[in-house]
C-alpha positions as CSV (number, residue, x, y, z in Angstrom):
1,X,-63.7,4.7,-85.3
2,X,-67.4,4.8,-85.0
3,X,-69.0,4.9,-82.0
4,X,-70.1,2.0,-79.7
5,X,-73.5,0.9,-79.2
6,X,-72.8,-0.9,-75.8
7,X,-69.3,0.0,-74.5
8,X,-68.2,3.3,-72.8
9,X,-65.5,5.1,-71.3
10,X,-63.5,4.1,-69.8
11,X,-65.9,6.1,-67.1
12,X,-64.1,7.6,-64.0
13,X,-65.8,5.7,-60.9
14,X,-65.6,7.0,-57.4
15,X,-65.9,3.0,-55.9
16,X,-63.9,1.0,-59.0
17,X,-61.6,3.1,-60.4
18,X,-61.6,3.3,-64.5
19,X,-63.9,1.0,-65.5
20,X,-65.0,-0.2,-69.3
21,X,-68.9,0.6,-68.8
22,X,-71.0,-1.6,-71.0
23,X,-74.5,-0.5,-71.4
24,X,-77.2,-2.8,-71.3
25,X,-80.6,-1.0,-71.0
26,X,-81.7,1.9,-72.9
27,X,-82.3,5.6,-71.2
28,X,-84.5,5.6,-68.9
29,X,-85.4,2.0,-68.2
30,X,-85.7,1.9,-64.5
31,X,-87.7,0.6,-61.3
32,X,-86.7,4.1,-59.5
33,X,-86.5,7.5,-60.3
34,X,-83.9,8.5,-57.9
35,X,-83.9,12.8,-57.4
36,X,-80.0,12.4,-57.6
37,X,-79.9,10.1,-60.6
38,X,-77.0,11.9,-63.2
39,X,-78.7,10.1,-66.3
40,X,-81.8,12.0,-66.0
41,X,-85.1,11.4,-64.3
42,X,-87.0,8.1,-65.7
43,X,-90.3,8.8,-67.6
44,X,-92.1,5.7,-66.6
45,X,-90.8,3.2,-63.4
46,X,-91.6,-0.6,-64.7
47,X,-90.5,-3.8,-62.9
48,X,-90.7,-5.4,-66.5
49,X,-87.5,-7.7,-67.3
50,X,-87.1,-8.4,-70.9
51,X,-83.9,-8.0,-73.5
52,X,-84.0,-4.5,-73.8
53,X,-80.5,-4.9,-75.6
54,X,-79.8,-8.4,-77.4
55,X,-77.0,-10.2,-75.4
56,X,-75.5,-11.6,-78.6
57,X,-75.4,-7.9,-80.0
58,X,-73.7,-6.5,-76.7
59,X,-71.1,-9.8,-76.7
60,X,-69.8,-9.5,-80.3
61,X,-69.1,-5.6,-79.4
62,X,-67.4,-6.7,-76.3
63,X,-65.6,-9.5,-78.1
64,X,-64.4,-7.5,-81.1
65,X,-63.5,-3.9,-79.3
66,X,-62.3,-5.2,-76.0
67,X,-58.4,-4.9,-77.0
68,X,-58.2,-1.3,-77.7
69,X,-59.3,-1.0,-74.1
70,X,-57.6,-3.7,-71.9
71,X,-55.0,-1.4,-71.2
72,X,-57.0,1.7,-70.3
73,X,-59.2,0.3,-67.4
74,X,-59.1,-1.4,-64.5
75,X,-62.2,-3.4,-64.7
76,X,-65.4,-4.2,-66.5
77,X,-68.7,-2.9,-65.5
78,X,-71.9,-4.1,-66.5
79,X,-74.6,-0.8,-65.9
80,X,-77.0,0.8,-67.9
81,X,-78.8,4.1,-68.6
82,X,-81.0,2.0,-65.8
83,X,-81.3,-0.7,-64.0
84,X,-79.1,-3.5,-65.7
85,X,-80.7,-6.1,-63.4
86,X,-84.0,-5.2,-65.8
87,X,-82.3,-6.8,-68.9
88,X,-83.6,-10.4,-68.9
89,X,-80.4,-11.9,-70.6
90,X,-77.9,-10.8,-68.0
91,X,-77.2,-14.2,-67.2
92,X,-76.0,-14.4,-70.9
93,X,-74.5,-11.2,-70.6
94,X,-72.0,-12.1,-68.0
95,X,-71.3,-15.3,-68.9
96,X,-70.5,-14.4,-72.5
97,X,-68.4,-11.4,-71.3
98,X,-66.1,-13.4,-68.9
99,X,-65.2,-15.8,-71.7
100,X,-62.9,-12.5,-73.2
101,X,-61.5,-10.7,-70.5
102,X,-60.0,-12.1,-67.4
103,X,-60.4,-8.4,-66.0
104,X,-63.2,-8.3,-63.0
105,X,-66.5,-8.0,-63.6
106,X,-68.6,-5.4,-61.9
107,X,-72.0,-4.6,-61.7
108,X,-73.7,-1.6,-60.3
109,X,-77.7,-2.5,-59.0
110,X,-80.0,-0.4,-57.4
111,X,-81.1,-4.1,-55.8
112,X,-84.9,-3.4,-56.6
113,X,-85.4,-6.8,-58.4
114,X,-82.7,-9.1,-55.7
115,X,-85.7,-10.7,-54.8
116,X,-86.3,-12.4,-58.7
117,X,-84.6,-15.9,-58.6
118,X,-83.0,-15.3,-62.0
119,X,-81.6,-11.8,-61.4
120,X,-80.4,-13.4,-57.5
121,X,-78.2,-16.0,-59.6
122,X,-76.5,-13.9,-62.3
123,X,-75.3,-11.4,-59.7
124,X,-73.8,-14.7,-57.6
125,X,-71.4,-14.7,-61.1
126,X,-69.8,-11.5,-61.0
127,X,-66.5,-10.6,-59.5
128,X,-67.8,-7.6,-57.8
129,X,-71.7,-6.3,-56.7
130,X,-72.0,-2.9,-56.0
131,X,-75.7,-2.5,-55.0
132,X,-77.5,0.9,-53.5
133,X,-78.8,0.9,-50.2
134,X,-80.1,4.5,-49.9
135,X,-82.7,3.8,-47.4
136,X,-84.2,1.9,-45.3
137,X,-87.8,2.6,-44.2
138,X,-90.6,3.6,-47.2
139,X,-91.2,6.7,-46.6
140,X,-87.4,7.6,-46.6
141,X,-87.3,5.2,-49.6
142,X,-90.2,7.3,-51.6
143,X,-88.7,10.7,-50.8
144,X,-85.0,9.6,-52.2
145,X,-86.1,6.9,-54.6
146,X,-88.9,7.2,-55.9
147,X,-89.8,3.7,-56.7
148,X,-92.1,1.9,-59.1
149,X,-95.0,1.1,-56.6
150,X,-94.7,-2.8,-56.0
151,X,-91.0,-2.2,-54.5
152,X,-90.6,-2.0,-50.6
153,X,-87.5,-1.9,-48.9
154,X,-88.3,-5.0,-46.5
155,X,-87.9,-7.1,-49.8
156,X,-84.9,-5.5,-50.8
157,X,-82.9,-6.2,-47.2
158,X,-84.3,-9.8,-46.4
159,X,-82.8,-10.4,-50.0
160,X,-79.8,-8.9,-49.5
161,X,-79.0,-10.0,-46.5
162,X,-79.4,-13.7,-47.8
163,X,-77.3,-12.7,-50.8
164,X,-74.8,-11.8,-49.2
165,X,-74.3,-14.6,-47.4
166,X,-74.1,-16.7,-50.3
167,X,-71.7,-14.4,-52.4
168,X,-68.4,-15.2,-52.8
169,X,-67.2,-11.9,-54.6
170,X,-66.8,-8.4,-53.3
171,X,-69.8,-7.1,-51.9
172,X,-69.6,-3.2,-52.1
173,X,-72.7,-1.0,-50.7
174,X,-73.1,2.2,-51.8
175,X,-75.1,4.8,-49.8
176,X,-75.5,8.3,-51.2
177,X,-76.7,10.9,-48.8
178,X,-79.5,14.1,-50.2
179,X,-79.1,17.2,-47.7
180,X,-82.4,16.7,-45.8
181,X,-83.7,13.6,-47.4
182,X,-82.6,10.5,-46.4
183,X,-79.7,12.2,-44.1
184,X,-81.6,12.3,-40.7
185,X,-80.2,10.8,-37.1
186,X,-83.2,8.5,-36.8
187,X,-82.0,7.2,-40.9
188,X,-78.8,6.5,-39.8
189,X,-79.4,4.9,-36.7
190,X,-81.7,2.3,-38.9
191,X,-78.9,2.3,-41.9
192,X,-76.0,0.9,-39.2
193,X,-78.7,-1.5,-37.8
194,X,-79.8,-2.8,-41.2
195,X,-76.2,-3.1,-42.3
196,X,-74.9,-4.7,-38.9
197,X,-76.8,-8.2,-40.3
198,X,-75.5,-7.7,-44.0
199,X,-72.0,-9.5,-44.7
200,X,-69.9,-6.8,-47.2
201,X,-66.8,-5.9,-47.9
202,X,-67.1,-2.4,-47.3
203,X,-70.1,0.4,-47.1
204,X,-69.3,4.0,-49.0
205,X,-70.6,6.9,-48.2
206,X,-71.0,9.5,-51.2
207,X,-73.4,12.1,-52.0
208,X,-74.2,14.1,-55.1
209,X,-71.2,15.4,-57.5
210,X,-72.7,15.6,-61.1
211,X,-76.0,17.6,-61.6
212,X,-79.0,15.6,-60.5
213,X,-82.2,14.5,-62.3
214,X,-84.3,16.9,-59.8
215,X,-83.1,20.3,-58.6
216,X,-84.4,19.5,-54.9
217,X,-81.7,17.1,-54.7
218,X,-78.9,18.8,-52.8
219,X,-75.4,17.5,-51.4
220,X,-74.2,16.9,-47.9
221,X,-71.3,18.7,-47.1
222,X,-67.9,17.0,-46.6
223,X,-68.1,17.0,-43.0
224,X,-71.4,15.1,-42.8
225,X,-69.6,12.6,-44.9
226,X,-67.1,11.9,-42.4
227,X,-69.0,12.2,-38.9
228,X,-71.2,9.7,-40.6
229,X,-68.3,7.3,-41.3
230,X,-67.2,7.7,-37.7
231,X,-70.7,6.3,-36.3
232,X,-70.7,3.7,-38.9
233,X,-67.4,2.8,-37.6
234,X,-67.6,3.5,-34.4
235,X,-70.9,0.9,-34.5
236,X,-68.6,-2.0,-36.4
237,X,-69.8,-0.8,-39.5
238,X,-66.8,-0.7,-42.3
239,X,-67.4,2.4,-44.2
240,X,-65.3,5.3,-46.0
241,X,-66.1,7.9,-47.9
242,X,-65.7,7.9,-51.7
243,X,-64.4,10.8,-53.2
244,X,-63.8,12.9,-56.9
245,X,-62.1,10.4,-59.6
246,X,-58.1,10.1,-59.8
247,X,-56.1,7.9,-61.1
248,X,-52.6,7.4,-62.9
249,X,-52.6,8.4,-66.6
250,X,-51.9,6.3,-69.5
251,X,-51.2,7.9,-72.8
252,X,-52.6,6.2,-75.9
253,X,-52.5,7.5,-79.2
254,X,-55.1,4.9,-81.0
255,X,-57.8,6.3,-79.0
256,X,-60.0,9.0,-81.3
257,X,-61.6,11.4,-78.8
258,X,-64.0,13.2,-81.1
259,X,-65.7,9.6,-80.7
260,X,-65.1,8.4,-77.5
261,X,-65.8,11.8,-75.7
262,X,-69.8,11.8,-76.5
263,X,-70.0,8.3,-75.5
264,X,-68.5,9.1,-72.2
265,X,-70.8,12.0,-71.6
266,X,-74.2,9.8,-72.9
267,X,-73.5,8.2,-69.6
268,X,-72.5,10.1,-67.8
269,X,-71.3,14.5,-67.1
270,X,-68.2,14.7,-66.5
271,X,-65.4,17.5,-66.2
272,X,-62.1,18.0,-67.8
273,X,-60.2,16.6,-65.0
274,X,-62.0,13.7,-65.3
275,X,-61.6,13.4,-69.0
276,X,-57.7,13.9,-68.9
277,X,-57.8,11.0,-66.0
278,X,-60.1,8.4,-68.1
279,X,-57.8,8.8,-71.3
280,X,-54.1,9.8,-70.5
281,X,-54.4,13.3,-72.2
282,X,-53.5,16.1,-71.2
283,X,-55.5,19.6,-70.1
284,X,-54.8,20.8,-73.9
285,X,-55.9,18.6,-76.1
286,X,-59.1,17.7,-74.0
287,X,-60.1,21.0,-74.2
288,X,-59.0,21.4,-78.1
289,X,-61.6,18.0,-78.7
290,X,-64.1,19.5,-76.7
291,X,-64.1,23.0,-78.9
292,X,-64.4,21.0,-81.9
293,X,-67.4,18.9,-80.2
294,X,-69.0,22.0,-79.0
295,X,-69.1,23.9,-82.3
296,X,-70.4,20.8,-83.8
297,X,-73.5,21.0,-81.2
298,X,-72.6,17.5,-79.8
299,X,-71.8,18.5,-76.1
300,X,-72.4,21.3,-74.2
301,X,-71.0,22.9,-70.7
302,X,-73.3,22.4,-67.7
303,X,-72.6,24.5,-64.2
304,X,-72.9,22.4,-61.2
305,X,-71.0,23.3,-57.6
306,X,-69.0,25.3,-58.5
307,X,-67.5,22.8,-61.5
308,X,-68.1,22.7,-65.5
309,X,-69.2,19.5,-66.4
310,X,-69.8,18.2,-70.0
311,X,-72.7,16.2,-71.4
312,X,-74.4,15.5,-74.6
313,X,-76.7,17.6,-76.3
């Protein structure tokens, strides 16, 4: 089995459960350079929109892998080493994908571009948006997100607001708190505002649990977490807290780990708990792959509160 160009995983997620990533910008084309960002920290922040990845190139992977898969993840999630929204064929993309799977179809937006009439309409398509909402004043907004310098949060909430008004899927926001960033009363106060005018399914609360782009970027404690839910709540907001990846294991002997490892860990560091959760193995024979990997220089251990996580060398 060689490895995939497009396809991942199936990646442990803290909001969707395991989900078949497919990967449609290259590292590191994104509008932000977020300090927490687990890909890395983006070299140049461009608005541009163009096919980064060919859709016809990512659909015939989809099409003739999918199978192996089905069985393995709970949904399909349409991300990127970026900002997905940034590939100009994602209206291709999704349509293409949902004519082979009748699984869900996520995708994960940092909701920079919302405001671009094509990118608006191919989110209205899938089954599930998941878009960031970190902050919500500029200067918070700079100091988290580090934007490409046309982008202003006033854009991004008039547009999502209006979006999701309009949407008929499941509209998940994710918010993920930096210890003395974007974690202040005053933020929050503005967050639950903001939010109180936005029609979702469900806000969640995270912070930082694979090693960050930038070592300033530090994680809220647990209790944060959850007196911050309580105000949310308290205030009509409805929010929980998402936590470390589990789910039920499903043995498979066709899948070939010595591939599928590294393509996990491209996209994303991960531990071996979260290894022996996204392919049914056990402790043993994750660790086993990942000697072979490691004296084959492919992946390497990283140290990160107080877990080993994996990624690619």
């Amino acid at each position: 089995m060689s490895e995939y160009k497009y396809l991942f995983g199936p990646a442990p997620s803290r909001r969707l459960g395991r989900s078949l990533g497919i990967n449609i910008v290259p590292s590191k084309i994104c509008s932000l350079d977020c300090l927490y960002c687990e890909v890395g920290k983006t070299k140049t922040t461009t608005m541009l929109r163009k096919p980064y990845y060919k859709a016809d190139n990512i659909i015939n992977e989809f099409k003739d892998n999918f199978y192996k898969f089905e069985d393995l993840c709970d949904m399909v999630t349409v991300t990127g080493a970026g900002e997905p929204t940034l590939n100009s064929e994602l209206d291709k993309i999704i349509t293409g994908i949902k004519k082979y799977t009748s699984k869900p179809c996520a995708i994960l937006t940092n909701t920079t571009t919302i405001n671009i009439p094509e990118v608006y309409e191919s989110l209205l398509k899938f089954d599930i948006v998941v878009p960031s909402l970190d902050a919500v004043n500029n200067d918070v907004f700079k100091a988290v997100n580090l934007p490409e310098k046309s982008i202003n949060t006033e854009n991004i909430i008039s547009y999502l607001e209006k979006f999701s008004k309009e949407y008929k899927g499941k509209l998940f926001i994710e918010i993920l708190f930096c210890k003395n960033i974007n974690d202040s009363e005053n933020h929050i106060k503005e967050l639950i505002n903001v939010l109180k005018n936005i029609k979702y399914d469900k806000v969640q609360l995270g912070t930082i649990h694979r090693p960050p782009a930038y070592s300033n970027a530090a994680p809220v404690d647990d209790e944060f977490l959850l007196n911050t839910a309580k105000k949310f709540i308290s205030s009509g907001i409805k929010a929980e807290v998402t936590g470390g990846f589990s789910s039920v294991y499903k043995n498979s002997a066709s899948l070939d780990l010595i591939d599928l490892i590294p393509a996990l860990l491209k996209m994303r560091p991960c531990t071996v708990h979260d290894m022996c959760g996204v392919f049914g193995k056990d402790e043993n024979e994750i660790l086993d792959t990942i000697n072979i990997l490691t004296a084959e220089n492919k992946i390497k251990a990283e140290y990160y509160n107080n877990d080993t996580y994996y990624i690619t060398v």
